[in-house]
NUDO-717275 format. One line per 3 residues: their letters; for each residue z, y, x of N, C-alpha, C, O, CB. Coordinates in pm, whole numbers. Each point is the difference from the previous one (the first is absolute). Glycine has a CB too. Layout:
// NUDO-717275
a = Z,Y,X,Z,Y,X,Z,Y,X,Z,Y,X,Z,Y,X ~ ... $
This chain:
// NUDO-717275
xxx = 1697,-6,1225,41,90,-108,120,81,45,93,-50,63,-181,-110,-237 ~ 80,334,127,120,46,73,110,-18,-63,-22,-32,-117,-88,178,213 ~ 251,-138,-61,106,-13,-57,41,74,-133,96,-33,-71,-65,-20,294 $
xxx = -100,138,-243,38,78,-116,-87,-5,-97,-30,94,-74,137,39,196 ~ -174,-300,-128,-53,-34,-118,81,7,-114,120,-26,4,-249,-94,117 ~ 49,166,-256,97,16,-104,-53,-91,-102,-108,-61,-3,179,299,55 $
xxx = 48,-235,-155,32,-119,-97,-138,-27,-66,-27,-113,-39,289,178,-16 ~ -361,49,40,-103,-16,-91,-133,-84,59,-87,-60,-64,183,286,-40 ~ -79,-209,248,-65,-80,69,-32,-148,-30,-107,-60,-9,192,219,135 $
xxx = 96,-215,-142,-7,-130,-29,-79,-69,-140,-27,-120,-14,240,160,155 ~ -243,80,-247,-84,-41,-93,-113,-71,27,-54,-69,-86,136,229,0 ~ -146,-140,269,-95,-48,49,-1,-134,-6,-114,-44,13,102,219,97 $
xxx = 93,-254,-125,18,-159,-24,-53,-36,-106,-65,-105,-10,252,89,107 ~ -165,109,-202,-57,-73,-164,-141,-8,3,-51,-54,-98,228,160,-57 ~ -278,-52,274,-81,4,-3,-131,-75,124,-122,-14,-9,279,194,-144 $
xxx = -60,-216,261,-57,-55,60,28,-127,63,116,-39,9,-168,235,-21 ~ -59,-274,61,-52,-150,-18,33,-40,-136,98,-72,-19,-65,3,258 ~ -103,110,-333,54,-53,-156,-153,-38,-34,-108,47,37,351,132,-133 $
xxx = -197,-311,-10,-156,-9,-39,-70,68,-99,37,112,-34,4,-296,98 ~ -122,139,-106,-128,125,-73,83,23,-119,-9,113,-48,-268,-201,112 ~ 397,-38,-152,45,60,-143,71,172,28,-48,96,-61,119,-395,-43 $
xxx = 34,315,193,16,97,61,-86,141,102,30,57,105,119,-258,-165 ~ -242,209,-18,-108,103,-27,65,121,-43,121,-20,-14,-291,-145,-51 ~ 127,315,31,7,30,-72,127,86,0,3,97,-75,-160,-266,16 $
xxx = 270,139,143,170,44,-17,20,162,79,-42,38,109,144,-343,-86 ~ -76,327,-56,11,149,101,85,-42,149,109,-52,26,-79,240,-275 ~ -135,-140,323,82,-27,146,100,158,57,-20,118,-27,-231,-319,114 $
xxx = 342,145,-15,91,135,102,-54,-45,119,-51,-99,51,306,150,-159 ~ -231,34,126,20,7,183,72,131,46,6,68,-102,-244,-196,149 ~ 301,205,67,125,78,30,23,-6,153,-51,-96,58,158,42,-291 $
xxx = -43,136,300,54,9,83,72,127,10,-32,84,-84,-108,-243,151 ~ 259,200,46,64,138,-19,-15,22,179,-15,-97,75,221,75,-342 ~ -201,137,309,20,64,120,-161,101,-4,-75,21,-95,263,-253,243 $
xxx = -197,275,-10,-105,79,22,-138,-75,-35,-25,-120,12,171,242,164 ~ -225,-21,-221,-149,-97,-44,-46,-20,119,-90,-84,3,2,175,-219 ~ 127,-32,345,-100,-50,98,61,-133,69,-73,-67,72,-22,318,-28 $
xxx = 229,-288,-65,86,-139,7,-89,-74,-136,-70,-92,43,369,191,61 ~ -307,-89,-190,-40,-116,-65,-103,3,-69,10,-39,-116,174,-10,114 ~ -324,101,54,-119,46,-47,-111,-138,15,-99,-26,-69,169,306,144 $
xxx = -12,-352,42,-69,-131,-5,48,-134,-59,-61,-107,-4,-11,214,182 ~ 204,-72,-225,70,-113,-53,-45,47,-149,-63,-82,-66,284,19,255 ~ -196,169,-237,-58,21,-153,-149,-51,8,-33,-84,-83,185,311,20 $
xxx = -228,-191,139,-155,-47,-43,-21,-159,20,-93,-66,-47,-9,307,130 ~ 197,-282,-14,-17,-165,19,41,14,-143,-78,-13,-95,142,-112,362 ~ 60,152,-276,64,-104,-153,-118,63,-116,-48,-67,-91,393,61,135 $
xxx = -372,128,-19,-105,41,-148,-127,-99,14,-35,-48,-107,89,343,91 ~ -109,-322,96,-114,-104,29,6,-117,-108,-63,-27,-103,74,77,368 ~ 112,-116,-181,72,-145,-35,5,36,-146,7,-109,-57,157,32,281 $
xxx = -164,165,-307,51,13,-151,-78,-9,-86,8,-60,-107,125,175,158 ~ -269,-15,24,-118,46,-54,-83,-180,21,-82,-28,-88,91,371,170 ~ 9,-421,-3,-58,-97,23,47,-83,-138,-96,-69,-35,81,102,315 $
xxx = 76,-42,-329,65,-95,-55,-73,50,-190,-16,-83,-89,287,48,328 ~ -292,139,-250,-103,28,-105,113,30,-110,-20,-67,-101,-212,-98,173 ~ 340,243,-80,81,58,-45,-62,87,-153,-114,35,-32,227,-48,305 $
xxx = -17,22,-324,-70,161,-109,4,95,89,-109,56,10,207,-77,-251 ~ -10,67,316,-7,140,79,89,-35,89,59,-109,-3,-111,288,-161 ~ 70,-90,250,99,-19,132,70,156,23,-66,103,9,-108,-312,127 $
xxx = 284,203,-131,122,91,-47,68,36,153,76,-86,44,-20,-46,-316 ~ -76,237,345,65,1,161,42,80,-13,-45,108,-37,-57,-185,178 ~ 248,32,-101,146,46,-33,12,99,174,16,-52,111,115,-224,-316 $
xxx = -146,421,175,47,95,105,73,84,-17,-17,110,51,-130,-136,18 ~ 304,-17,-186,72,54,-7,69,66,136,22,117,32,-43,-249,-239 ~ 52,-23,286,70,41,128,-64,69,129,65,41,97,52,-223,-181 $
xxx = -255,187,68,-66,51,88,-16,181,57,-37,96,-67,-53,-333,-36 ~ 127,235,223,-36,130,18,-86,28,62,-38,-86,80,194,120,-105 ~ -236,109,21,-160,62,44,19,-1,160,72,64,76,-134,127,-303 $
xxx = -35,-293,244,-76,33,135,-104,87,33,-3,120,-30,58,-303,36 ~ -138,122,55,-84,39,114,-138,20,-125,-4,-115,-45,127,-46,324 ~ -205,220,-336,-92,41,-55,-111,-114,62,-98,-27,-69,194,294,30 $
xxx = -77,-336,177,-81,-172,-6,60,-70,-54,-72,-94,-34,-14,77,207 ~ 209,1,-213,34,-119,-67,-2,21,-164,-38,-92,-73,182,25,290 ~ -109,165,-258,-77,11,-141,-102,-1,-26,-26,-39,-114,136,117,81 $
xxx = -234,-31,131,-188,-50,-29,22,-171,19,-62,-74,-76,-113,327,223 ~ 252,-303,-59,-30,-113,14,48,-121,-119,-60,-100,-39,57,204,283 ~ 144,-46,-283,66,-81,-165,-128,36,-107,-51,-94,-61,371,156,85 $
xxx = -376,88,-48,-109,30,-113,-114,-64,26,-68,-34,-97,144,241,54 ~ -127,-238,190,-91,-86,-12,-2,-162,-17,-99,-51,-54,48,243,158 ~ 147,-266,-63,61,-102,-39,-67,-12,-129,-107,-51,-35,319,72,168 $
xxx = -106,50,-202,-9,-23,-172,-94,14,-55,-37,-78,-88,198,136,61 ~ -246,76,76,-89,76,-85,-129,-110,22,-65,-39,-97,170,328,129 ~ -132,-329,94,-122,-94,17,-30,-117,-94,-115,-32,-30,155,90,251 $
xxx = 63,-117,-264,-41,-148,-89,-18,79,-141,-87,-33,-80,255,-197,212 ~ -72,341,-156,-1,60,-133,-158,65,-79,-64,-10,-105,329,66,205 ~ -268,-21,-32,-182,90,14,-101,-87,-37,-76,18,-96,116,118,306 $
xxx = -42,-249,-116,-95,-78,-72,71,-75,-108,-90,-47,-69,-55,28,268 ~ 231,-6,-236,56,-102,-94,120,36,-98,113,-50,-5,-188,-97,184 ~ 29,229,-240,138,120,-82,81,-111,-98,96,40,-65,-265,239,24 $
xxx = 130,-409,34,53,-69,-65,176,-64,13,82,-49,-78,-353,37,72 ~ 266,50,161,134,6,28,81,141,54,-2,34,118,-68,-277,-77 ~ 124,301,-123,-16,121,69,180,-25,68,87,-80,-35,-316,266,-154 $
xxx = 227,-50,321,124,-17,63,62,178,18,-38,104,53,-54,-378,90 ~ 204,227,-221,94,112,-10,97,37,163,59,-79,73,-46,-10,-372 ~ -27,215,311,113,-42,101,126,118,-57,-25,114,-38,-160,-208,292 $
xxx = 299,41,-249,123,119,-21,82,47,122,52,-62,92,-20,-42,-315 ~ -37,253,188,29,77,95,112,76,-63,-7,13,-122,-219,-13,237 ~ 353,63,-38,90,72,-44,-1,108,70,23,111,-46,86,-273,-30 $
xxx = -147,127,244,-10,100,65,-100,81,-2,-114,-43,20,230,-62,73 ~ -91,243,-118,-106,93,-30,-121,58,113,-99,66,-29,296,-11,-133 ~ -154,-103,305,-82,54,113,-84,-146,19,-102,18,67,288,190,64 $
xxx = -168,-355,-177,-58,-100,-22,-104,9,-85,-110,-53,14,287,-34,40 ~ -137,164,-152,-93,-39,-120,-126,126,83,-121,-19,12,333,-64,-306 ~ -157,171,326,-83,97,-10,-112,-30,155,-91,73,39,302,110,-205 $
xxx = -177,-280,211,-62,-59,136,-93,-71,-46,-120,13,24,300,-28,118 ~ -99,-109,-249,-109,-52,-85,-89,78,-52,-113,-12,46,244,-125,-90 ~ -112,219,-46,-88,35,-65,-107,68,83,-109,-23,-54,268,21,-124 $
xxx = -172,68,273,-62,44,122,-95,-117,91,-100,25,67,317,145,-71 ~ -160,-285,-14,-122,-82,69,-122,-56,-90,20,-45,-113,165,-29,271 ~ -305,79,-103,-90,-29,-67,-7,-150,-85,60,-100,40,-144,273,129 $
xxx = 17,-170,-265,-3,-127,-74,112,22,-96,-13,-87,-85,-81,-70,274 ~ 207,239,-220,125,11,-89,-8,-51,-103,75,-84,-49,-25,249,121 ~ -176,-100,-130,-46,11,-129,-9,-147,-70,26,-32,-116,-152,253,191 $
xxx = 71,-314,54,20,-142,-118,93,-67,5,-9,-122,-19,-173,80,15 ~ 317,111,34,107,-78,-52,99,108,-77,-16,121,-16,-8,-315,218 ~ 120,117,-240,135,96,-125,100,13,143,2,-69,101,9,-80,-438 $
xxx = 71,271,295,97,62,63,85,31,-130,-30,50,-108,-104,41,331 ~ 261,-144,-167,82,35,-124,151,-13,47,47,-48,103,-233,-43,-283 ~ 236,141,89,114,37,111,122,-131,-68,112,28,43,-164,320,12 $
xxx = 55,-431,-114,160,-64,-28,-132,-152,-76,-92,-2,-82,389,293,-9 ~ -237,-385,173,-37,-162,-69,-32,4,-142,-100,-61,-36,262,-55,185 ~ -73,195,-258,-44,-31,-72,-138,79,-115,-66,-39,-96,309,-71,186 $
xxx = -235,238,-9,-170,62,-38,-98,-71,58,-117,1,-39,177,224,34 ~ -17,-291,105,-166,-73,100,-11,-102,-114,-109,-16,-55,140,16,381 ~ 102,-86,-370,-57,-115,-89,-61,49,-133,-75,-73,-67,251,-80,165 $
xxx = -145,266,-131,-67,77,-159,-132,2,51,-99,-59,-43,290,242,-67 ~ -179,-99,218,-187,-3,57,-91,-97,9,-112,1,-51,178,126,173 ~ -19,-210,-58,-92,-115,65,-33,-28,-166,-110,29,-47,230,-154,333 $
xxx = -11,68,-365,-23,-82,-109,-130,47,-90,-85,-81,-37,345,33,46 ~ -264,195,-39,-164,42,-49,-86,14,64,-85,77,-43,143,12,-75 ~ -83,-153,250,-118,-20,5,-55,-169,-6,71,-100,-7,-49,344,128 $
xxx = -170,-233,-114,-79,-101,-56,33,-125,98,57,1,109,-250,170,-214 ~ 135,-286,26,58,-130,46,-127,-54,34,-88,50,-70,305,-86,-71 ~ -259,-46,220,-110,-93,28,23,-120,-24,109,-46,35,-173,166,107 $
xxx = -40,-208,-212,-17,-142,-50,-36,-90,137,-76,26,93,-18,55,-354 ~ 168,-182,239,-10,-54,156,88,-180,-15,108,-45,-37,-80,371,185 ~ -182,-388,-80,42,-123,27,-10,-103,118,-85,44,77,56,14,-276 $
xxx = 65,-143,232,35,-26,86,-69,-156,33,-28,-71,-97,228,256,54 ~ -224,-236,181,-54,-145,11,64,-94,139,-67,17,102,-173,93,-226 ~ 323,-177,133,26,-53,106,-102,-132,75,-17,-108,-58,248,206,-49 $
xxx = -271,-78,194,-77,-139,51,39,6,134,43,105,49,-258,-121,-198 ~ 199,-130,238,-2,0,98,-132,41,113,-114,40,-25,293,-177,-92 ~ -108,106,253,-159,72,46,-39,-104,54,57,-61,91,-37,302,-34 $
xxx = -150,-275,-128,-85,-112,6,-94,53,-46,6,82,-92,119,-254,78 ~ -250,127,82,-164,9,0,-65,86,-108,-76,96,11,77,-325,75 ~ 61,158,-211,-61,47,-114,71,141,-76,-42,52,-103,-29,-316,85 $
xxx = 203,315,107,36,133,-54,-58,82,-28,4,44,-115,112,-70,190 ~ -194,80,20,-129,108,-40,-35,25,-125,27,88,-82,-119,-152,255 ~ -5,-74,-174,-28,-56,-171,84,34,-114,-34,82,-85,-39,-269,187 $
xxx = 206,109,-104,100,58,-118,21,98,29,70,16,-100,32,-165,37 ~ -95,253,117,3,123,-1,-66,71,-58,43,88,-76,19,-125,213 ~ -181,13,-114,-152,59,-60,76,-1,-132,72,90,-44,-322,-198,187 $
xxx = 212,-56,-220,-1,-69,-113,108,86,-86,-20,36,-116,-56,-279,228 ~ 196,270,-36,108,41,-73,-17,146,-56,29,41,-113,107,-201,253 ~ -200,241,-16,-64,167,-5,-92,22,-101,-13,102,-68,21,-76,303 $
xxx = -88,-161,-242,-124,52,-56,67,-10,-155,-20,94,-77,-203,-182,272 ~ 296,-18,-236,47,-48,-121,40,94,-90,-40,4,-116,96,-180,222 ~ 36,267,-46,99,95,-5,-55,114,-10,42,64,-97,97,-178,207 $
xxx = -224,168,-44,-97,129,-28,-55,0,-111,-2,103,-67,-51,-83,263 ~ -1,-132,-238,-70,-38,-75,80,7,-120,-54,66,-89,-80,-183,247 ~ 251,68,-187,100,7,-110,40,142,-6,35,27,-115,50,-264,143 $
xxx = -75,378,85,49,92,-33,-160,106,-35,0,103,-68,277,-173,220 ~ -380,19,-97,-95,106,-87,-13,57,146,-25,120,12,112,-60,-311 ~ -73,-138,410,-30,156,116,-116,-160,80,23,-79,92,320,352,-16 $
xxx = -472,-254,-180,-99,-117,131,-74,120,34,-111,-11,-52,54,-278,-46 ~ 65,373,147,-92,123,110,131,-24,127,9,97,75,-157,160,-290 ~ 225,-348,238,93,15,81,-2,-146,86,39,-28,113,94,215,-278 $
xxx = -198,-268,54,18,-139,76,-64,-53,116,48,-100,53,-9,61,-247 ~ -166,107,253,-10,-56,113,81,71,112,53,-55,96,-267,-27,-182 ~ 215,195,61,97,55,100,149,-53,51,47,-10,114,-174,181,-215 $
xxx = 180,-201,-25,112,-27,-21,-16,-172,69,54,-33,105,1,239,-337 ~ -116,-272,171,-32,-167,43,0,13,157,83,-62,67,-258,-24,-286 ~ 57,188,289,19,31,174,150,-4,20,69,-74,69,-283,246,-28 $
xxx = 236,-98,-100,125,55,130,122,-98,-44,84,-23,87,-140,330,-56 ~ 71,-361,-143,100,-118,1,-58,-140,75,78,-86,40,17,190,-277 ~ -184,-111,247,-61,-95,70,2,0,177,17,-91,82,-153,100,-313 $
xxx = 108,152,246,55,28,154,112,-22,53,35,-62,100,-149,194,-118 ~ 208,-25,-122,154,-25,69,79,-186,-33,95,-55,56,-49,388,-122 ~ -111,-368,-14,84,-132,28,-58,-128,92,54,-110,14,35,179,-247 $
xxx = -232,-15,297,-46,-57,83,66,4,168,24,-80,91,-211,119,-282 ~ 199,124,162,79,45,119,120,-113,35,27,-73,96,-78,341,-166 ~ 110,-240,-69,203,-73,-17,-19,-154,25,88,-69,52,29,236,-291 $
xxx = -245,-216,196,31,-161,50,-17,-28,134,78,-75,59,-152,-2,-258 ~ -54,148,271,-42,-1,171,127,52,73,19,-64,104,-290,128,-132 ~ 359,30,5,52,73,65,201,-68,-25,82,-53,74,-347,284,-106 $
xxx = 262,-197,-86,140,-55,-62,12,-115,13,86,-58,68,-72,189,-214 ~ -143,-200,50,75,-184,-14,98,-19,-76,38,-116,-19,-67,65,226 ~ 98,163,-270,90,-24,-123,-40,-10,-129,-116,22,-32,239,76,150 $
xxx = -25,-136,-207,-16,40,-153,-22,119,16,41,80,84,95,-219,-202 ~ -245,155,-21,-12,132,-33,-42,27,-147,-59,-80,-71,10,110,310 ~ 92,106,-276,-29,46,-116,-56,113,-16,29,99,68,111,-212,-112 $
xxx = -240,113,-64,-79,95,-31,15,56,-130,9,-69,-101,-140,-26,250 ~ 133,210,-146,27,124,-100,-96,53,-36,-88,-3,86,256,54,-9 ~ -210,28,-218,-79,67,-27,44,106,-140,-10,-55,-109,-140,-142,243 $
xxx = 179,289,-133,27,91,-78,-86,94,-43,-79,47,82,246,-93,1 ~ -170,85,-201,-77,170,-66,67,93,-33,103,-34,-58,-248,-53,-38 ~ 131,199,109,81,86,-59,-168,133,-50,-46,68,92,372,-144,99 $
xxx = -379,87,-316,-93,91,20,-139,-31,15,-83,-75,-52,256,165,131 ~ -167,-16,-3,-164,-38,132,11,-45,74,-110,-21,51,18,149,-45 ~ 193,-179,66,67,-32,120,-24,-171,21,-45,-24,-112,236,244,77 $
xxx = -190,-312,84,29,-144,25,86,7,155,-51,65,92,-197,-173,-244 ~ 390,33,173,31,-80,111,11,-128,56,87,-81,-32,-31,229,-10 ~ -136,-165,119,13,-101,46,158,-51,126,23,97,71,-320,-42,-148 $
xxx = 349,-118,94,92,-35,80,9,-151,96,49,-83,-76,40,248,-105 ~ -102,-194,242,33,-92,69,137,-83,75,9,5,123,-209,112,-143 ~ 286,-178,-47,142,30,128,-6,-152,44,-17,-101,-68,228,311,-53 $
xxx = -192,-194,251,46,-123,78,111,61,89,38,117,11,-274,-255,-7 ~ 303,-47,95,90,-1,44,-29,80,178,98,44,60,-24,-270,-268 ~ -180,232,256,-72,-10,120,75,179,32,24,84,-87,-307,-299,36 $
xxx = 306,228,210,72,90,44,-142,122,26,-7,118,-34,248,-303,145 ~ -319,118,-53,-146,92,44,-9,121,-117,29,-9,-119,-194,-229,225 ~ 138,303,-64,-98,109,-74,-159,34,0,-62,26,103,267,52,-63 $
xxx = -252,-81,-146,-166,-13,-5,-20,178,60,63,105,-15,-125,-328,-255 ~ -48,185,334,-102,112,58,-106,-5,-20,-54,-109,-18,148,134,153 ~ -169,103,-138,-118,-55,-12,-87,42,156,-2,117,38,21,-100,-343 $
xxx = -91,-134,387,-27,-15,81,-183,63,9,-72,-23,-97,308,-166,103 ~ -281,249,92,-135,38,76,-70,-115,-37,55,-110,9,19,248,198 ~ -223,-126,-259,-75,-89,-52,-39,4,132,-22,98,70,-29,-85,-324 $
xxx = 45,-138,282,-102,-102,111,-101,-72,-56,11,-75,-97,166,30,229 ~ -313,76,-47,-94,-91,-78,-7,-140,50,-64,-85,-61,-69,278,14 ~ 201,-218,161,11,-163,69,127,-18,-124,-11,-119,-30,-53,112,380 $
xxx = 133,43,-404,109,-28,-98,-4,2,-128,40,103,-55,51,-40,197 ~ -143,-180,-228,-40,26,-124,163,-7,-74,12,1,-123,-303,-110,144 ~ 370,105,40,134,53,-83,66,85,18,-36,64,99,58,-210,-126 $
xxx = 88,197,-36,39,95,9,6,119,-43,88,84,19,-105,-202,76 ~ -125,126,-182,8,140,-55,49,9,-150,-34,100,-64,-158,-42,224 ~ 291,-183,-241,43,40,-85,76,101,-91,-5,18,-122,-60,-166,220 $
xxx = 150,217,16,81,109,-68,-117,131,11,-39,67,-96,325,-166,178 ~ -326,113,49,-169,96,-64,-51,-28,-117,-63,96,-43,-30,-94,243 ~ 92,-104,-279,-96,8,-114,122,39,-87,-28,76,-93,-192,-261,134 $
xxx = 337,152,-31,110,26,-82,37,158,18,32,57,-105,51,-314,126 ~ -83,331,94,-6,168,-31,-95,35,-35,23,88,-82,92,-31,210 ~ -296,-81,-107,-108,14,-52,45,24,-138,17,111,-50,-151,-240,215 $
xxx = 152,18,-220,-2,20,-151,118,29,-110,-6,-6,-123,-164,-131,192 ~ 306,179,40,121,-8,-95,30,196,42,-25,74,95,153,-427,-73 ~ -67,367,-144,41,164,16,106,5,85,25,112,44,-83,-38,-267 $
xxx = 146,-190,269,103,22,63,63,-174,70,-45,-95,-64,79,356,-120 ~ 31,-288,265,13,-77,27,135,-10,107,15,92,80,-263,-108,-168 ~ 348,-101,85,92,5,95,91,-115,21,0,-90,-84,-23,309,42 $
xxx = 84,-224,123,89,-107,-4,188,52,22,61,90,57,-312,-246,50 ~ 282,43,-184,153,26,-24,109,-98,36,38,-82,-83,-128,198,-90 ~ 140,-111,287,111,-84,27,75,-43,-99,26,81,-89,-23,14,266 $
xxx = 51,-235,-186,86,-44,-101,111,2,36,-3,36,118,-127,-148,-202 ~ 249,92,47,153,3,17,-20,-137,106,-69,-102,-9,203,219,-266 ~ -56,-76,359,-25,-165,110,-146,-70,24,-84,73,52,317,-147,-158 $
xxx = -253,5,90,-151,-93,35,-67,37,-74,33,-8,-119,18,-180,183 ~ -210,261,-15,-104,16,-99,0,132,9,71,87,52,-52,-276,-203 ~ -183,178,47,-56,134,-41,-59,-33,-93,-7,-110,-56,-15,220,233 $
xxx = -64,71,-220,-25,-26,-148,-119,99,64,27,98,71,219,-154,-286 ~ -399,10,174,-95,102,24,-78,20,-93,-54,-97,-53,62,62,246 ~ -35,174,-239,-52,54,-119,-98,58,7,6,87,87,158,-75,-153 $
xxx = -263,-17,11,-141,114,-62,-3,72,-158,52,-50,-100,-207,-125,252 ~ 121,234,-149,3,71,-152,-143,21,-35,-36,91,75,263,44,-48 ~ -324,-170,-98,-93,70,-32,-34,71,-150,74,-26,-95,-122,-119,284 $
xx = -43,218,-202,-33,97,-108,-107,5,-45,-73,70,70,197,36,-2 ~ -179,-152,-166,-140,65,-106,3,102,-25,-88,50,-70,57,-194,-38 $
């Protein structure tokens, strides 16, 4: 992290490694100097924030000054990618500097996030928009996870009125936490939210790997789970957690 992290940054604590009651809180994240000095330290910490399943995520670029027209496509795509498919968390970023904003606003994808110029219009913003219903399941990874996964997906769809969603939805929680027990071997928890038309699924474990999705082999009858998981999800990704872990997501749509 560069030295001219700022105070709003540290809000990043209230929000990460916290357990599921701490949902929901508005996350910061911040840094000050040139965006092309801290263009990879902002997208780590915005990751880590967005992982944690926040109401919105608030990036503090008061102190920041305009770089390089790659490092502003590269902060707008950061943000803009999880936002697009999943508007349920949306991410503000504040800008004071006027050749920043206007860099921002110039890289593609802008549009699905807020630009606003002082902390406390981003928090007026974020706050009207819509909220997603969302619950949560911890199990270990043992044999039968898959299963409660299903069980838990299917339960839950079923209680919100979206069963044109449940086998889809049952796949790909069944993939990704199949993945997290073969691969991780940690605790893990599974998420599932609506917002709409929308369903998310989430997966987070402790495991450092990142899922890929690998070339179907026909001598290899494994492996092609995250293929069936972009097959059938509008969007899909994974999200580093603050320290140990990740968080990997699909979104799908009726």
């Amino acid at each position: 992290m560069t030295a001219g992290y700022t105070m709003a940054a540290r809000f990043l604590q209230l929000v990460q490694d916290v357990p599921a009651a701490r949902r929901g809180e508005l996350a910061f994240v911040g840094a000050s100097g040139s965006l092309d000095e801290v263009a990879v330290d902002v997208e780590r910490d915005l990751f880590a924030a967005l992982a944690e399943d926040p109401q919105a995520v608030v990036c503090d670029l008061t102190g920041v000054r305009a770089g390089t027209e790659a490092a502003a496509a590269r902060l707008v795509a950061a943000a803009a990618g999880p936002v697009a498919a999943w508007p349920a968390v949306p991410v503000a970023l504040v800008c004071a500097d006027e050749a920043l904003r206007s860099a921002i606003g110039r890289a593609p994808g802008h549009d699905a996030i807020l630009l606003s110029t002082s902390i406390a219009r981003a928090r007026t913003e974020v706050a009207g928009r819509l909220r997603a219903r969302g619950v949560w399941l911890s199990m270990a990874a043992r044999p039968d996870a898959g299963r409660r996964a299903r069980d838990f997906v299917r339960a839950r769809c079923h209680e919100w009125g979206m069963r044109e969603l449940i086998d889809d939805a049952c796949l790909v929680a069944s993939e990704l936490v199949t993945n997290s027990v073969r691969h991780a071997g940690t605790p893990i928890e599974v998420g599932l939210s609506h917002l709409q038309d929308r369903l998310r699924v989430t997966v987070r474990d402790l495991g450092d790997g990142e899922p890929r999705k690998q070339p179907v082999a026909l001598e290899r009858p494994s492996g092609r789970g995250l293929l069936l998981v972009d097959r059938v999800s509008t969007g899909w990704g994974v999200l580093p957690t603050r320290g140990r872990g990740k968080l990997t997501w699909a979104v799908l749509s009726r």
